[in-house]
C-alpha positions, 0 to 999 in steps of 0.5 A: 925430208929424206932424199934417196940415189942410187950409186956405184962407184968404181971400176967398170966391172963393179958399175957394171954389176950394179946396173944389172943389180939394178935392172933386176930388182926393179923389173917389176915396175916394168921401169927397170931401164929407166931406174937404171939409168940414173944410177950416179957413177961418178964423184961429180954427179953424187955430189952435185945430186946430194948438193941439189938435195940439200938445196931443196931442204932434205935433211938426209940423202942416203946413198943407196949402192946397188954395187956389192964391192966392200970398197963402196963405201971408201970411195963414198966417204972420199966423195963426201 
């Protein structure tokens, strides 16, 4: 099982940004609020999220960062 969250970490400009990243990919399924609002931002929400998973059986949970800040992916490594 492959689990999938939606991510940004960061300042509130680089969340920001993502949020509207988020709300424009997903305007098509005519839920783009909804998606957006469970974009995890927080170190204690990706890894209660990821915990959760793992407590379900995933194999893998990707972390999918709408944010286009290379400094992503540090901050997500010191997450986990």
């Amino acid at each position: 099982m492959v689990a999938q969250v939606n991510v940004a970490l960061g300042p509130g400009q680089v969340v920001d940004d993502a949020r509207a990243a988020m709300l424009a990919y997903y305007a098509f399924t005519g839920m783009a609020d909804r998606m957006a609002a469970g974009l995890l931002t927080t170190p204690t929400a990706i890894r209660d999220a990821v915990t959760a998973f793992d407590d379900l059986g995933a194999d893998e949970v990707m972390l999918y960062c709408h944010g286009v800040d290379p400094d992503q992916v540090d901050r997500l490594a010191d997450v986990l």
